[in-house]
N, C-alpha and C positions, 0 to 999 in steps of 0.2 A: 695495550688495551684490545679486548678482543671486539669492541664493536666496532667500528670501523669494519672487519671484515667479514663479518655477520650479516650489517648489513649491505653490505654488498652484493651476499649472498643472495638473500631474502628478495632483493631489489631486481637482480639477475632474474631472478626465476620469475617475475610477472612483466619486466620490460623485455620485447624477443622484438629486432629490427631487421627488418624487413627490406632491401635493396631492390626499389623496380628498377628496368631501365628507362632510359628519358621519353622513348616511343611510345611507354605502355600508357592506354588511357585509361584512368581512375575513372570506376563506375557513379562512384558518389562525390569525387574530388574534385577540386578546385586548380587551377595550372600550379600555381606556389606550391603543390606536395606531390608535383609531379616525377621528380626525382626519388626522393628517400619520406617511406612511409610507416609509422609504427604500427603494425597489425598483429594479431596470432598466426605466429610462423605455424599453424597444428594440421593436422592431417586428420581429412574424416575416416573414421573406422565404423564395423557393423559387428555387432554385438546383441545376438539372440535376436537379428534381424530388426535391430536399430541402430542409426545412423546417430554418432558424436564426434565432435571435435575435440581432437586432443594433442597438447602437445608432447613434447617430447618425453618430458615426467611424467605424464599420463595424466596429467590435468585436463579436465573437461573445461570448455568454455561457452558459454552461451551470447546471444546477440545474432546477427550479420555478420556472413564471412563471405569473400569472396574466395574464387582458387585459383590456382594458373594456368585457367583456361579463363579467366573472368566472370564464371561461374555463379551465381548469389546464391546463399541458403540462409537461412535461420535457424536456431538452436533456441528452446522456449530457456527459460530463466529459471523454472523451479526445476524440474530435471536432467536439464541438458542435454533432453534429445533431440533429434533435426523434425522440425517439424514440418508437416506434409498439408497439402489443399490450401483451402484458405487461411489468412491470417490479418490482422486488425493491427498497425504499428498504431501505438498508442503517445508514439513520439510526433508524429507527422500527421495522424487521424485518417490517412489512407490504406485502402483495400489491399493487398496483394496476393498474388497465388500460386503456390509452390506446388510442382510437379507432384502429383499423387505415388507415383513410381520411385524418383530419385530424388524428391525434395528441390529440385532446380526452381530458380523464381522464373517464374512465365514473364514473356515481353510480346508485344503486338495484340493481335487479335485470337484469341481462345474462345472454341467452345466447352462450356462444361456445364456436364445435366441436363444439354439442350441448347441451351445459350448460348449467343454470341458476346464476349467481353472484350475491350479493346484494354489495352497494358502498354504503358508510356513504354517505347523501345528506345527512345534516344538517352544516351548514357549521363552526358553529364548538364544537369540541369541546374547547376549555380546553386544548389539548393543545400544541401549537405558537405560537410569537408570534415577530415578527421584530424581530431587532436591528439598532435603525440603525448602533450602531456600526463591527459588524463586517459589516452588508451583507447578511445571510443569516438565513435562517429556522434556528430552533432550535427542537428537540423536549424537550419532557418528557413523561416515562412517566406517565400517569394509568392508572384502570381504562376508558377509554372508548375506541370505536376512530377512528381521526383519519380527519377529511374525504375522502372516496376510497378510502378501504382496504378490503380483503375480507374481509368473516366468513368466520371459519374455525373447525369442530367446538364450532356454538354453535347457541340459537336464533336467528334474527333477529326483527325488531320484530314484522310483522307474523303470527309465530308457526312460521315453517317453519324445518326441522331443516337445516343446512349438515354435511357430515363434513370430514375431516381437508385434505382436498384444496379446499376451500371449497364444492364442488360442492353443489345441492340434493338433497335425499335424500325418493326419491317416499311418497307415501303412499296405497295404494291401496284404493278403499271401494265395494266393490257395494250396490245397491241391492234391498232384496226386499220387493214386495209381500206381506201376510197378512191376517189376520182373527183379532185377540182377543176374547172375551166377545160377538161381533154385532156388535164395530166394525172397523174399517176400517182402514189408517195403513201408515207408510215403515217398515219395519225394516233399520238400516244394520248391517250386516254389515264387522267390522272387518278388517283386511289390511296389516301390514307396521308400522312405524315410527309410534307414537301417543303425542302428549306428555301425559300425565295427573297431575294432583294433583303437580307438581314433579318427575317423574321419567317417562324412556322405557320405553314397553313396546311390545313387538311380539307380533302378531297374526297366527294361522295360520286360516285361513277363522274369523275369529272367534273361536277358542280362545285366550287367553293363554299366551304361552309361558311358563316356571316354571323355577327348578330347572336350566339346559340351557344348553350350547354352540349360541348360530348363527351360523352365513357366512352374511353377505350384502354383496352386490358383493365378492366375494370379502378380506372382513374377518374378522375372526373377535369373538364379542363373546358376555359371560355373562349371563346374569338371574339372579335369584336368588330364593328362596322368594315375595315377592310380586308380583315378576313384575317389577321393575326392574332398569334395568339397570346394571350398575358401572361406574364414571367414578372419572379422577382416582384411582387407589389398587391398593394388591396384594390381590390373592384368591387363598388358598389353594384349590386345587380337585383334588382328590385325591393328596395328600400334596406337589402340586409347587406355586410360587406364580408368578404370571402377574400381567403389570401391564398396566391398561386405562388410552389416555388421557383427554384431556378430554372427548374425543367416542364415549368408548366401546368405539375399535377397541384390541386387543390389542397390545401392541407384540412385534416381530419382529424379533431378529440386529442388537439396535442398544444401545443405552445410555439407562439409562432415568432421571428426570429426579433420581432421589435419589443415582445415579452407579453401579449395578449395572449389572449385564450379560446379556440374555436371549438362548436360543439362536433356529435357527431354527425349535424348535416354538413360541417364545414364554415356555415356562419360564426361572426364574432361574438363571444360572450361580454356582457353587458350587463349591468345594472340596470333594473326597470324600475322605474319610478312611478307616480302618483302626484301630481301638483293638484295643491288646493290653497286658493285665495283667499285672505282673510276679509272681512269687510268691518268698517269702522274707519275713519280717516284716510289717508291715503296710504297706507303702507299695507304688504302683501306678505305671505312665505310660503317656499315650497317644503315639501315631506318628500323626502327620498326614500324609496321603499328599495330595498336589498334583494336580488335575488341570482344566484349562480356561481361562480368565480368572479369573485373582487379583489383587485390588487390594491393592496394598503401596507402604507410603512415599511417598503422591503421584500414584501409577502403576500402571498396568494391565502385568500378565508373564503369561506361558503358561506350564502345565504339562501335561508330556506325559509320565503317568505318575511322576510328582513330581520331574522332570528338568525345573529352567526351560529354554526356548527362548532362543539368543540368537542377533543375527546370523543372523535367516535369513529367509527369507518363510514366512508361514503363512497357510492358505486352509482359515477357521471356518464353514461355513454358508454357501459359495461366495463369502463376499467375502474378500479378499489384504488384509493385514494385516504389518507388519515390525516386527520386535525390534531393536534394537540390542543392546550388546556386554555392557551391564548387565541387560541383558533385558526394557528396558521398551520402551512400544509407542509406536510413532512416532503424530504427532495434531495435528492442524491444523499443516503444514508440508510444506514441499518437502523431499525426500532423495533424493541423487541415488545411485543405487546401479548396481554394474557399468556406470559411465560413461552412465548417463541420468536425468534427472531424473523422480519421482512424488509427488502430490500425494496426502495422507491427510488425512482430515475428523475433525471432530471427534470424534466414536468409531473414529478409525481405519483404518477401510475407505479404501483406493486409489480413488481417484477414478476412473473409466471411462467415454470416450466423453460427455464433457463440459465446462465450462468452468469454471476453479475460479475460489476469490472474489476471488483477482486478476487475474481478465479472463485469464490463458491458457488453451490446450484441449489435453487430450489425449485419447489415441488409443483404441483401442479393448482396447490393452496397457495402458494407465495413463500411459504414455511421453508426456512433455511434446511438444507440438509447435512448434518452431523455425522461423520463416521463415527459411529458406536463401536465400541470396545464387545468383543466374542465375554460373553461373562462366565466362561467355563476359565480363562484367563484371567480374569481377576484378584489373581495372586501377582500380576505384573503391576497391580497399582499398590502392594504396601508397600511404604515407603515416603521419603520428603518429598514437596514440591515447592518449589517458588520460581516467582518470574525469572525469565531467559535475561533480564539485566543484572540479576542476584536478588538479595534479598534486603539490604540496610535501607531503613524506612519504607520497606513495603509490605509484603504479608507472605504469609503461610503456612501449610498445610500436612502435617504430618499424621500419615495411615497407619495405624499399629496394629490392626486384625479385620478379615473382611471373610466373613463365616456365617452362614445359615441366613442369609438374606440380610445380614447386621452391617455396619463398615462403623470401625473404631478410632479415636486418634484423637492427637490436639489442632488449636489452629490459633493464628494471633494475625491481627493488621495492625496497619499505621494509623488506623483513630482509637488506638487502646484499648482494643474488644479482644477478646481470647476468647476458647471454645475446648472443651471437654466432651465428645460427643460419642455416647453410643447409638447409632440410631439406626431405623430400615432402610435397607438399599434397593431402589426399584428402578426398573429401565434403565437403570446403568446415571441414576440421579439419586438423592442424599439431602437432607435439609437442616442443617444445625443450626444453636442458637448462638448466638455471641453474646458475650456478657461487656458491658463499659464499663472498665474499672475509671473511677474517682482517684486520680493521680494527681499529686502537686510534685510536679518537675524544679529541677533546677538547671539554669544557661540551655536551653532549648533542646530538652530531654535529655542532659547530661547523666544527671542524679537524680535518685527518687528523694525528696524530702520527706514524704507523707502518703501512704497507703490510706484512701478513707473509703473504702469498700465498692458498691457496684453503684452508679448514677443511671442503670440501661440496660436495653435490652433490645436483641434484634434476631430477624432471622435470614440465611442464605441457602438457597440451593447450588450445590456443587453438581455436574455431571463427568464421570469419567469416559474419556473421548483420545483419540489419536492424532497425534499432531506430528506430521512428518516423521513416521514411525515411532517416536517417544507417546508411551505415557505419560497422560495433560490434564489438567483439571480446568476444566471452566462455568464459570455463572452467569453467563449469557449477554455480559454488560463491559466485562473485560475487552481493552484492547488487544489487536493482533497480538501484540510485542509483550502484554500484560499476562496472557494465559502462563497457568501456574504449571510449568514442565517439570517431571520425577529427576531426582538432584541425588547424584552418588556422595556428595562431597559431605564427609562426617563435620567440617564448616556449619553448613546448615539445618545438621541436625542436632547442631549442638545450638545453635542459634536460637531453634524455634524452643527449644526447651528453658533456653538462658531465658529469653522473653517471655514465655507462658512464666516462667517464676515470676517476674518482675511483674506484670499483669496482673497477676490472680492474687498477689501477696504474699504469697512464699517466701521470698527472699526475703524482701520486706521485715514481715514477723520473724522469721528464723536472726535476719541480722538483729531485731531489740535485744533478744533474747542473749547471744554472742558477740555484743558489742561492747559488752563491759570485761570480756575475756580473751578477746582477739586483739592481735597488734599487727599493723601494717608494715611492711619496711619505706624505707626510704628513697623512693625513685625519682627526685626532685632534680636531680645532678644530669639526669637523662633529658631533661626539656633542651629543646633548641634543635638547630638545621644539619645536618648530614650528609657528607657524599662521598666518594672517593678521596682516597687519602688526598692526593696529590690536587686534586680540585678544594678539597677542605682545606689544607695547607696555605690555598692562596686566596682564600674567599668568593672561590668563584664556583661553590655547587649551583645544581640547577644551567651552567651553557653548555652549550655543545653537544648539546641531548646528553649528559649525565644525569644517573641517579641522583634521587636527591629525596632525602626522608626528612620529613618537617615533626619534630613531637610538638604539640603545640599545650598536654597538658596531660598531668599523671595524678590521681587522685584515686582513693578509696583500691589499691589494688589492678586501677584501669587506667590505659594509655591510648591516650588519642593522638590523631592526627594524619599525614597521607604519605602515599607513597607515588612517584613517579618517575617513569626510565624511558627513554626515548630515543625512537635512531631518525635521526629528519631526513636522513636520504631516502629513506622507503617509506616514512611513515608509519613503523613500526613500533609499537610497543606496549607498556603497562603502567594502570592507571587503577591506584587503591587510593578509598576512603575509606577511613576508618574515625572519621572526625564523633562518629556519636560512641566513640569507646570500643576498648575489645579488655577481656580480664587477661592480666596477667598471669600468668602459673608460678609453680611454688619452686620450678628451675629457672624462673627468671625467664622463663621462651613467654611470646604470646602470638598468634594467628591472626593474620589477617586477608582479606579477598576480596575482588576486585575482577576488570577485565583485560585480557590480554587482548589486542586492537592489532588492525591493519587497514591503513588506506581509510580512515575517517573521512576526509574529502568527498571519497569516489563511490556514488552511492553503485555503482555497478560491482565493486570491487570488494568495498566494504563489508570485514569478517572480525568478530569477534567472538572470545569466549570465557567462561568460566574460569579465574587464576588464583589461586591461593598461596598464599606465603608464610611459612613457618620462619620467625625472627629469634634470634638471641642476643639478650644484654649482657654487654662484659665491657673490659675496659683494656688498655693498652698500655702501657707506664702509667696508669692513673689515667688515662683519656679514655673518654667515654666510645662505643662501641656501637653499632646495631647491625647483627652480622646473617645472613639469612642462610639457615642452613636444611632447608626440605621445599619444596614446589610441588604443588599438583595442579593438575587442570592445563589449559591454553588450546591453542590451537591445533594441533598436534600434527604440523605440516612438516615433521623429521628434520626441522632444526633442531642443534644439540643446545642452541643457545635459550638460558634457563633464566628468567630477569628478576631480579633483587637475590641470589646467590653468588655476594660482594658480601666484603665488610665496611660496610658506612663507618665516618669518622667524623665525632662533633667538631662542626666550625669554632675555633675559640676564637672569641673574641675580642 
């Protein structure tokens, strides 16, 4: 059998080991991988004056690498290039910052822009250790800060104050000569920010401040009777209560870390009330009057004079903020409203003039920004489209002419709407209607029983948009994973057509009409499990990672069921459903497609793609047959190995 050595292959080419010696000290390691470490053996190269890691194949790899000089760089994720300045791990939640010049990660004390920033330089902080398994560095949360990262609203080691921003925070100290009792000596005269006896105080030409509000670099921060200052906690400060972080600064118009709400002077938001006593007997009530950010049920609501806010934008302290229809506040999520999409952060606030944390940017409105398609190109959108998972039980979108400001074509989803549309193309957007066909299904959309015309109507805008170079269709409401990408595979263009019949009624009526003249054959003998001879022989398809084709049901000219082939040393292989049917043809072949897979576990690794299979029914001394004889699509990593091009043999039972 040739898998066995396939994958092997396959397996080779992404596991590359790494021999340190026992001396060497691991940057992010733990002593137990001190010996023998799985890393990418690759070498940074420069390329049109960009820095990649690559191995030997020429495979790029992104993450953390160190080199052999102990070196740190980063490589981003969506390009693979080394990336330079600063950078946000989104594993660990700390700062870091790689050399502008050569991408090196900065350790100690750096200025940049101006700034002093101090960079944990000691190597190994208990904090990360890499797994051979899965190939990659993992983090655990200790109290320490890991290798390369920036102190932030702390002391550092060698005693200097960092604030919220990681920045160094000056401390300034005149010198004054005098004369005590006949002698002589320096009298230092104290000025600004002084760490004393475990707590900050600040100094006004030497006086201690007490008791007092001070700005400084335009923060705001309290002392209190012995002259330190408050961290970490609320302080009441004349009747209203204000929360100071770890470093001191006041917080401002944001959400503070026990899940309140401050405005923008800094005070707590609060519901204001109204008590009024009833008279008659002895008994009393109050009337709560609503007003500001209320947390109820989960969630953050407005009130605006005890009238919750719904459904509308609201703008607290100059940052936009939006309710929905229950009147709670939109928060870490996109919401697309009056047909554009905006991004709100964890407390809320619209994101402006930025890039949110899934890598897109918007505008200076909040408004998501779109790479638009050149529309003199526009001929690169006729053609299929469906989701990057395929298309069985999902939807779409076939372009058959895009001329004089028109865009033509069919379209179908999974709630049974189909689309015929010639309609105007503007701004690189489109608006068709869908029609609900009135379908009586049989076994969970196996078979039509009953075509009974349309039950509906609806409308969607599509816009044509670029999506990691492919031609993309999106309607604004689509997930990542869900946007409809341009599809070569005649699979899907056979797909969208099979469905727009079955939809609209076509088949349907054509089959009344042809039903009293058409005859099926007979593919009944073809039900049942499939694998390799020699695995079928002995009842055991399906282990060992063999192939293994399940028919679970042949009616009306359609054959259902799945297909699956597996290598478990790599985690390699191929994964077809076909359980809602595929037609048979009149050679007895029928098509089926699915995704060829790698490293499903490994979200860093994990690649799929596009795989189709052309099958044939036959038989062998009278034993049934399903033998695969075309492939297109996969992964196209110049393996020669081609999965379901075997001939399966029925289990007899």
């Amino acid at each position: 059998m040739r898998r066995t050595t396939m994958s092997s292959k396959k397996l080779a080419k992404k596991v590359l080991i790494t021999t340190l010696s026992a001396s060497m000290v691991l940057p992010f390691g733990s002593a137990v991988y001190a010996n023998t470490q799985a890393l990418p053996n690759g070498t940074i190269v420069t390329e049109n004056g960009v820095g990649y890691l690559k191995d030997s194949n020429g495979e790029k790899y992104s993450g953390w690498f160190f080199d052999s000089n102990d070196e740190w760089y980063y490589f981003n994720e969506t390009n693979k290039a080394m990336k330079k300045g600063w950078h946000h791990d989104d594993k660990d939640g700390y700062w870091y910052y790689l050399n502008s010049s050569n991408g090196k990660m900065a350790t100690g004390w750096q200025k940049i822009d101006g700034k002093e920033y101090f960079f944990q330089p000691v190597r190994d902080m208990g904090n990360y250790h890499f797994n051979n398994e899965q190939e990659k560095w993992l983090y655990s949360m200790n109290s320490k800060v890991p290798y390369g990262a920036m102190y932030v609203s702390t002391t550092t080691p060698d005693g200097f104050k960092v604030d919220g921003s990681g920045a160094k925070v000056a401390e300034e100290t005149a010198a004054q000569s005098g004369n005590t009792n006949a002698s002589s000596g320096t009298q230092t005269t104290k000025n600004g920010w002084v760490s004393e006896n475990g707590s900050w105080h600040y100094y006004e030409n030497g006086a201690m401040a007490k008791d007092k509000w001070l700005n400084v670099s335009g923060k705001w921060y309290y002392v209190v009777s012995d002259g330190s200052m408050v961290t970490g906690t609320w302080k009441e400060i004349s009747g209203k209560s204000y929360y100071f972080g770890s470093d001191g600064a006041m917080y401002v118009s944001t959400t503070t870390p026990d899940g309140s709400k401050v405005d923008s002077n800094g005070a707590k938001v609060t519901g204001q009330t109204t008590t009024q006593t009833g008279n008659g007997g002895t008994s009393s009530s109050t009337q709560t009057v609503k007003n500001g950010w209320v947390s109820e049920n989960g969630s953050w609501h407005y009130y605006e004079n005890g009238t919750l806010a719904k459904n509308k934008w609201l703008n607290v302290s100059g940052k936009w903020y939006y309710v929905v229809s229950d009147g709670s506040m939109i928060s870490n999520t996109w919401k697309e409203i009056g047909g554009k999409s905006y991004y709100f952060g964890a407390d809320g606030a619209m994101y402006v003039n930025t890039t949110t944390p899934d890598g897109n940017k918007v505008d200076s409105n909040g408004v998501k920004v779109v790479a638009s398609t050149n529309l003199v190109n526009v001929a690169n959108f006729v053609g299929v489209f469906v989701p990057y998972y395929g298309i069985t039980g999902n939807s779409g979108v076939k372009i058959q002419s895009i001329s004089g400001g028109r865009i033509s074509g069919k379209a179908v989803t999974d709630d049974d709407a189909f689309s015929e549309f010639d309609v105007p193309l503007s701004g690189n957007k489109f608006t068709i209607t869908y029609k609900i066909a009135d379908i009586e299904w049989e076994d969970a959309k196996d078979e039509v029983i009953s075509w009974n015309g349309i039950r509906g109507t609806y409308t969607k805008t599509y816009e044509l948009v670029i999506k990691n170079g492919v031609p993309a269709l999106t309607d604004g409401t689509l997930k990542e994973y869900d946007i409809l990408e341009k599809s070569d595979s005649s699979y899907d263009d056979n797909w969208i057509s099979s469905w727009y019949s079955e939809l609209s009624g076509e088949r349907w009526n054509k089959a009344k009409i042809t039903s009293n003249s058409s005859t099926s054959k007979d593919y009944s003998k073809y039900v049942g499990s499939y694998g390799f001879k020699e695995m079928a022989d002995t009842g055991s398809v399906g282990t060992y990672g063999t192939g293994d084709v399940e028919i679970t049901k042949i009616a009306n000219n359609k054959i259902y069921g799945t297909f699956i082939e597996h290598a478990d040393a790599s985690d390699w292989g191929c994964d077809i459903d076909f359980s809602n049917g595929v037609s048979i043809n009149s050679d007895d072949t029928f098509v089926v497609q699915g995704e060829e897979y790698y490293r499903k576990w490994d979200e860093n690794n994990y690649k799929r793609a596009k795989y189709t299979i052309k099958f044939q029914l036959g038989t062998d001394d009278g034993r049934p047959t399903i033998e695969g004889i075309d492939v297109t699509g996969g992964l196209n990593d110049g393996s020669d190995w081609d999965w379901g091009m075997e001939t399966y043999y029925k289990v007899l039972r």
